[in-house]
Structures are given as C-alpha cells and as structure tokens.
C-alpha positions in Angstrom: 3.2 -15.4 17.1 5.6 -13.1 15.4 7.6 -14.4 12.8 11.3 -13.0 12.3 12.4 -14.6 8.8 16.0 -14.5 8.2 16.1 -17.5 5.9 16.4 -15.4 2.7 16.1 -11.7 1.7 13.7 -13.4 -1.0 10.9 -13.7 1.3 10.1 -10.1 1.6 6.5 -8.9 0.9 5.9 -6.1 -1.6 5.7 -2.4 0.2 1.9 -0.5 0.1 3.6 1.4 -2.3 5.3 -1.0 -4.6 1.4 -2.8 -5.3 0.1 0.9 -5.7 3.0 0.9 -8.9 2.3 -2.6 -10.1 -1.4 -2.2 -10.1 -1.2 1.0 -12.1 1.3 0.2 -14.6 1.5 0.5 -18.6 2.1 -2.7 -20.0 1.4 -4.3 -23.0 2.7 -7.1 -25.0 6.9 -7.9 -24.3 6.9 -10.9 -26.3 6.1 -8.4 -29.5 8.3 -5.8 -27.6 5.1 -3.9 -26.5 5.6 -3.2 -22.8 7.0 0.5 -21.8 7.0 -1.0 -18.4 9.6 -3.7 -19.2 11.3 -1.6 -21.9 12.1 1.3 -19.3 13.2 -1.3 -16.5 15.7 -2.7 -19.1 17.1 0.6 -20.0 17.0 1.9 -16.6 19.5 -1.1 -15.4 21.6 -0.8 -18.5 22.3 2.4 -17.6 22.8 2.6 -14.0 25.7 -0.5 -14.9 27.1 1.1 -18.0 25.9 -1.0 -20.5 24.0 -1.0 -23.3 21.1 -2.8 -23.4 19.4 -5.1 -20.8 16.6 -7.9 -20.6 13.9 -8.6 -18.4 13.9 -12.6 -17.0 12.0 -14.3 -14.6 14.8 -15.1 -12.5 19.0 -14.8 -11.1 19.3 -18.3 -12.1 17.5 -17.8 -15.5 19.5 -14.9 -16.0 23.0 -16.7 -16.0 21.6 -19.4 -17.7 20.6 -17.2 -20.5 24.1 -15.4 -20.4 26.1 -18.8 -20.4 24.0 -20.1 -23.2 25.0 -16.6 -25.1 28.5 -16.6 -24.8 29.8 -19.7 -24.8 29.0 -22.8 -27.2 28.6 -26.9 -26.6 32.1 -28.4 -25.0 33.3 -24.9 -24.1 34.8 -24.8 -20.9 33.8 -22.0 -17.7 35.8 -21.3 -14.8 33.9 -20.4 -11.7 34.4 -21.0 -8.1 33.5 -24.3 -6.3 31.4 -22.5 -4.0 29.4 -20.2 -6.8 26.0 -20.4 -6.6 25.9 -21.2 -10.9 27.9 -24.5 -10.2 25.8 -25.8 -6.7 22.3 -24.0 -6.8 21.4 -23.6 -10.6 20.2 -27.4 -11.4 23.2 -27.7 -14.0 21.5 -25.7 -16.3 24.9 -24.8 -18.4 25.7 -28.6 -18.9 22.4 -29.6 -19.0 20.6 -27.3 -21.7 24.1 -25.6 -23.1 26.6 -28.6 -22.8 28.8 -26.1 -21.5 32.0 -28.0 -19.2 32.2 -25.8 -15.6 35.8 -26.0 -14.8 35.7 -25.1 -10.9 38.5 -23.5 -8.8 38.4 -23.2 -5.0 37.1 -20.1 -3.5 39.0 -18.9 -0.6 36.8 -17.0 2.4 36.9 -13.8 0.7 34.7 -15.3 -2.5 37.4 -14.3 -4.7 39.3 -16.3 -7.0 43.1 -16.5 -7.3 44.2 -15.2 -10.5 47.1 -17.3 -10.5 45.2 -20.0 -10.1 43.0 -19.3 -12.7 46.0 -18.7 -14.9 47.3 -22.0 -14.7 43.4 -23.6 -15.6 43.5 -22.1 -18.4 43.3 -24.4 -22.0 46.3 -24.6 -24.1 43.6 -23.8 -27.3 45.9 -25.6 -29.8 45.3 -29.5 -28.0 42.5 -31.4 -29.2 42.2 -33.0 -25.9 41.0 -29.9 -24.0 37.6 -28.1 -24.2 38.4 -24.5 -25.0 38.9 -22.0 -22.2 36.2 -19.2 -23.3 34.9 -17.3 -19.8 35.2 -16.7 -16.5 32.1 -16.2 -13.7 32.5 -14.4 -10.8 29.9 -14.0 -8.2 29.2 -10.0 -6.1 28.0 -10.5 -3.5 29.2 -14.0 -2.9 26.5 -16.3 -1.2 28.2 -18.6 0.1 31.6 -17.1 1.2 29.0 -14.9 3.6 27.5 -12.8 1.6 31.2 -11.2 1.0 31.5 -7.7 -1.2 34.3 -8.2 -4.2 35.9 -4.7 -5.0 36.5 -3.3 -8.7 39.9 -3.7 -8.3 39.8 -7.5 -8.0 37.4 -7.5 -10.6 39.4 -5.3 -13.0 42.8 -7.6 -11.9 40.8 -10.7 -13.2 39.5 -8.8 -16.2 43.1 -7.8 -17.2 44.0 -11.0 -17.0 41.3 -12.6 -19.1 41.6 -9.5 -21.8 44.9 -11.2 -22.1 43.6 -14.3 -23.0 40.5 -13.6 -25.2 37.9 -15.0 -22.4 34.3 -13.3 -21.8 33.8 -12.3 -18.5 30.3 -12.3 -16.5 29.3 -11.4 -13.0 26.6 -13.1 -11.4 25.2 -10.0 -9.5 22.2 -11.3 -7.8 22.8 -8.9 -4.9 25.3 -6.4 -6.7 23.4 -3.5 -5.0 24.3 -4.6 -2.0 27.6 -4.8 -2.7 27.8 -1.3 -4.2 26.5 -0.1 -0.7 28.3 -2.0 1.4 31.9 -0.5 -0.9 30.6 3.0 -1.4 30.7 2.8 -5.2 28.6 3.3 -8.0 27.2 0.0 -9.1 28.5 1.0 -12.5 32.1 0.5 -10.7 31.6 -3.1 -10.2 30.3 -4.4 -13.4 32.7 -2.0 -15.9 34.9 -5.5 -16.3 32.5 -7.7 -16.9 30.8 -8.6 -20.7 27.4 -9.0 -19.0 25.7 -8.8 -15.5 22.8 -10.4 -14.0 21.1 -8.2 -11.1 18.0 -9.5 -9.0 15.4 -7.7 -8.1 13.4 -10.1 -5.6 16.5 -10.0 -3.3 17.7 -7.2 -1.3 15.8 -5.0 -3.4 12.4 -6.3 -2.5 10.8 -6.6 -5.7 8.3 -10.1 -6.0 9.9 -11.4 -9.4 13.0 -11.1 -11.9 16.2 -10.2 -12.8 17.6 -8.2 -15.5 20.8 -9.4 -17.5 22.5 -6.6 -19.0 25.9 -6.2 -22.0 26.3 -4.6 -25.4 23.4 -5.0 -27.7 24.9 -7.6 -29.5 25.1 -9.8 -26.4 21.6 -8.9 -25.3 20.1 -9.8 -28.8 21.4 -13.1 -28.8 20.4 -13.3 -24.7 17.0 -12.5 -26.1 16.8 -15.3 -28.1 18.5 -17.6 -25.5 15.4 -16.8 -23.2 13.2 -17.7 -25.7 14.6 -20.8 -26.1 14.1 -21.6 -22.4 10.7 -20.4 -21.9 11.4 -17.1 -20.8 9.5 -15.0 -22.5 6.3 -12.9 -20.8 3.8 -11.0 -21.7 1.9 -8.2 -19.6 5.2 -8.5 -17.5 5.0 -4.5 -17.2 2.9 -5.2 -13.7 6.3 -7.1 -12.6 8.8 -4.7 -14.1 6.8 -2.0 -12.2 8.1 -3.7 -9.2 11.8 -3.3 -9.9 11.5 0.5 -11.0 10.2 1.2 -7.6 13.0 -0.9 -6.1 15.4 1.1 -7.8 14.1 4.2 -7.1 13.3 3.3 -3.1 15.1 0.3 -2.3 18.9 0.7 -3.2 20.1 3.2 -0.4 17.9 1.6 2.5 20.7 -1.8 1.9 23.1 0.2 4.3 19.9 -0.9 7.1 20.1 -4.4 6.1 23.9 -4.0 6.3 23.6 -2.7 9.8 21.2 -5.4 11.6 23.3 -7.7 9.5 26.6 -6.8 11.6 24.2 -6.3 15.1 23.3 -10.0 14.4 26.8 -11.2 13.2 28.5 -10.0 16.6 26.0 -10.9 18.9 25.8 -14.5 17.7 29.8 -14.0 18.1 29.0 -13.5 22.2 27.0 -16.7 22.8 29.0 -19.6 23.6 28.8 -22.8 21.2 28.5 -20.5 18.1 30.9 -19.2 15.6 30.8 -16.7 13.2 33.4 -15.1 11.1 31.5 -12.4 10.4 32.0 -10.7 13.6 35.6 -9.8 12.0 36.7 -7.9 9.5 37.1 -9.5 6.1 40.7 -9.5 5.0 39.0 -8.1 1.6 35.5 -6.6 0.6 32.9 -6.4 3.0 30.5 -7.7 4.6 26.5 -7.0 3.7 23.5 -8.9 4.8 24.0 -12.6 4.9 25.1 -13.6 8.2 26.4 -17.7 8.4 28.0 -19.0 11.5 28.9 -22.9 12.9 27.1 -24.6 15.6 29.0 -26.5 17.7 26.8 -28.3 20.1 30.3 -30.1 22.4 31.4 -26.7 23.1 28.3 -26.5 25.2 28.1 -29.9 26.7 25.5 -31.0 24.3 27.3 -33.5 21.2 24.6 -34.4 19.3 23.1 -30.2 19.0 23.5 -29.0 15.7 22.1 -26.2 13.3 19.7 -28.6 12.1 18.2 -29.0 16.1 19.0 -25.5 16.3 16.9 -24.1 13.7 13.9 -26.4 14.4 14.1 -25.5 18.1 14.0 -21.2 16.6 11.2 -22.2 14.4 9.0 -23.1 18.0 9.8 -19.5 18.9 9.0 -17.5 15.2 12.3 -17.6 14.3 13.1 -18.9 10.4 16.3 -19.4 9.5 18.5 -22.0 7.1 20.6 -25.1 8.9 23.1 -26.3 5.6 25.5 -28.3 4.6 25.4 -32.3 5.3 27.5 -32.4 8.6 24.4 -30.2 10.0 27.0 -27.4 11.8 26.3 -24.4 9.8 23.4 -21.9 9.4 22.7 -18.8 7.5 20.3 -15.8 8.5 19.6 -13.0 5.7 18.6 -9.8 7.2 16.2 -7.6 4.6 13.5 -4.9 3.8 10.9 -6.6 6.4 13.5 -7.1 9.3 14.3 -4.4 11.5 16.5 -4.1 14.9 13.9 -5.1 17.4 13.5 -8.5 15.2 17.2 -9.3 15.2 16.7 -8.5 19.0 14.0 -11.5 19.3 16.8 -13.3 17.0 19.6 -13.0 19.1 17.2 -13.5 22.5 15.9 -16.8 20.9 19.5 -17.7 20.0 20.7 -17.7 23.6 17.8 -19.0 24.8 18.4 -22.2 22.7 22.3 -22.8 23.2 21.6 -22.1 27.7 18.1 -24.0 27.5 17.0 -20.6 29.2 
C-alpha cells in the first residue's frame, strides 16, 4: 500500500542528493570548534536572518530551551501565548531546568498576541510580590493557530512595545521559512525584532536533524554554554549540518509547493459535509502555509459518536497518516511537505470522503 503522511512535515526522508552531501562532508570535532561543516551552517543562518552569530542544536525544542535559559534568570517571568508550542509541547523545560515562570496570554486565531494585552501583563518591577517581566516569545509560523504566517509589522509593533519596557524578545521559528514564503519577504524581515531566533531544519526544509538558534555574539556565547549544560553538545555533527546547507540552498523556495497542496487540501476538506476547516478562508492576518487543521463533526452526518480519533484510524486502513488532537477527539491536523505531492492529497481528499459517506 501507498502511504500518504500528513501527520508532520518531520517525517520527510532525506533527498538522493541531500545523503550524497552528508556522506561527503568535512567535519571534525564541534565540541573543540573543529567542524567547517557546523561552522559554515552557523554562519550561513546568521546571515540569511541578520544576525550575528548562530549555533548548531539537536532540536526546535532544544533550541528555545537554550535561548530561554540565556536570557532570562530563575523566577523571571515570560509571556507567550497559551497555545505556543514552548508552553504545551516543550516538556516544561523553562520551569523545569531554568525555573523560569511562563506567564501565558490567549492567542486569538491569527497566532498573534494582543499588544494591549500584553501591556497590561506586564510586572510593575518595583513590587516584591511579582516575578520580573523580562521577555516575550512569539511563535512564526504558529502551530497551532494553523500553521498561520505573523507579518514583520506585528512583529515590529510588539517589539516597539517591549523596547519600551526593557524586555528581550525571541521568535520561535521552527518553520520561519515557510512563513517568509508564504509573506514574500526575506526571512531576514521577520526576525529583525527579535534578540534571537530558533529555525528548524528537519521541518519544512527536509533536513533529518537540528535547528540553529541565532542573536548577537554575546547571546550566542552564553547559548553555547546553555547547550552544554543540557547535553547539547556534538561532535562529527558536520555529516548533520551538511543536511541543512543543502536545505538552504534546495529546499527554501520549493515551500511555495507545500503551500499550494496545503490550500488544495484545506478547500477540499471544506466541500465534504461533517468537516470544517477554517483554512479554506482567508486569514484576517498572515497567511496560511502548510498545516492544514479542521473539526470533525460526526452529528452533522448522522453518525454522533464519529470523531477525528475514528476518523484517522479508519484513513490509517487506507495509507493515510494523519493527527486526531485535542481531548474532545473533534479536531485533526494534516502537514503537507517535501515527500507529498498533488496526486497524494488527491488519495487524501478521496479517502476523506470515502470515510465521512462510508463510500
């Protein structure tokens, strides 16, 4: 059988021509700085965001970790949204290993965060009572507000307002390429407000591991020692590195396909009765990119107790992966990517209807 995977963009397989790099790469030793592999991914990423300096971790959620445990000290206080993927998917690494306090505000649809609102969070510095206010966290793309693009301008809007206040500022960037694409902007455009920036390579770009977090060399220095401190450090980690250079140089402009299948998918779910999905509209900011989450409603169909959790079991019998979440067992996500192409959101959307009519 075939198998269409839409549950992540993570599941991708290196290209022929991505192993060919890896296999041939010059690598050497990065915990003593000795990789030219590692050392040219680094400066590569810096560079294409505008900053200084960058460093090579094993992961997006190892990268923010590292960053939070960098800027901020114990009993500090974060604001980030209730629905960001460093406060529900990152194993409370920030209060766990940095005794950092999150301090969560409510994203609305568009992943954004009200500036008012995070106005009035902050920490009046002067009362003993309250942790000190001392960054923000915004998330581009944003997981799970759809996989929604933020624009500079909301970025630099938040920015203002935290430059007024003394806080750092740090974007969670896991798929900040595919934002870029999706806005047609310069990645650099999108991360210019922010202190640092973690970017993932084994998402939409395709590489097998890591993430590079990247801010002024003063940031990354003390980043670098934060990775240490959680086990992050590699050694012949060239080979991986490899991986993302390739991405970079193959992988970026080929999102605008992902993009594409992504809104195929979106409005076709949209046409089969007992589904919803939002994505089949124009966001009211942003845009869309290649997560694609809609509701199953299994009464709208004559069938109460059908849900996304029955749904995705019954696509899994027909090759089709994708994620059932949340607890009331009503919504799903599919993640279109390097190793899906139209005639597999095709099957998806055939499979789909075939489900929901029991045809």
């Amino acid at each position: 059988m075939n198998i269409v995977d839409l549950r992540s963009d993570t599941v991708t397989q290196p290209t022929q021509a991505m192993r060919e790099v890896m296999a041939s790469a010059p690598v050497g030793d990065d915990v003593y700085g000795e990789d030219p592999s590692v050392r040219q991914l680094e400066e590569r990423m810096a560079d294409t965001l505008g900053k200084e300096a960058g460093l090579f971790v094993a992961s997006g959620t190892m990268g923010n970790l590292v960053a939070l445990l960098a800027h901020a000290g114990r009993g500090e206080e974060v604001i980030l949204g209730d629905l960001s993927h460093t406060f529900l998917y990152e194993g409370g690494g920030i209060s766990a290993l940095g005794s950092i306090h999150p301090h969560t505000l409510p994203n609305p649809n568009d992943g954004t965060l009200d500036p008012e609102r995070i106005r009035l969070a902050l920490r009046n510095p002067d009362d003993p009572h309250a942790p000190r206010t001392r960054m923000i966290v915004l998330e581009n793309t944003h997981n799970r507000c759809g996989g929604i693009a933020l624009t500079a301008d909301y970025c630099n809007q938040v920015a203002a307002l935290a430059g007024e206040h003394g806080l750092i500022m740090h974007l969670d960037g896991a798929r900040l390429f595919n934002a870029a694409v999706a806005l047609g902007c310069p990645a650099a455009d999108l991360t210019q407000a922010f202190d640092s920036v973690t970017v993932c390579l084994s998402k939409g770009l395709g590489a097998p591991v890591g993430s590079v977090l990247c801010g002024s060399k003063d940031f990354i220095r003390e980043a670098h020692r934060m990775r240490k401190l959680v086990g992050g450090g590699m050694r012949q980690a060239g080979i991986l590195a490899a991986a993302g250079l390739h991405a970079l140089d193959h992988h970026i402009n080929r999102l605008a396909e992902d993009h594409e299948n992504a809104d195929v998918l979106a409005h076709g779910i949209a046409e089969i009765d007992g589904l919803t999905c939002p994505q089949a509209q124009a966001p009211a900011t942003g845009a869309w990119t290649n997560l694609v989450y809609f509701t199953v409603d299994g009464a709208a169909i004559g069938r109460p107790q059908f849900n996304a959790v029955e749904l995705s079991k019954q696509l899994k019998a027909h090759g089709v992966l994708a994620h059932a979440l949340g607890s009331d067992g009503k919504k799903m996500r599919m993640v279109t990517h390097l190793d899906v192409g139209s005639s597999d959101i095709e099957t998806a959307l055939v499979q789909l209807r075939s489900c929901l009519t029991g045809t």
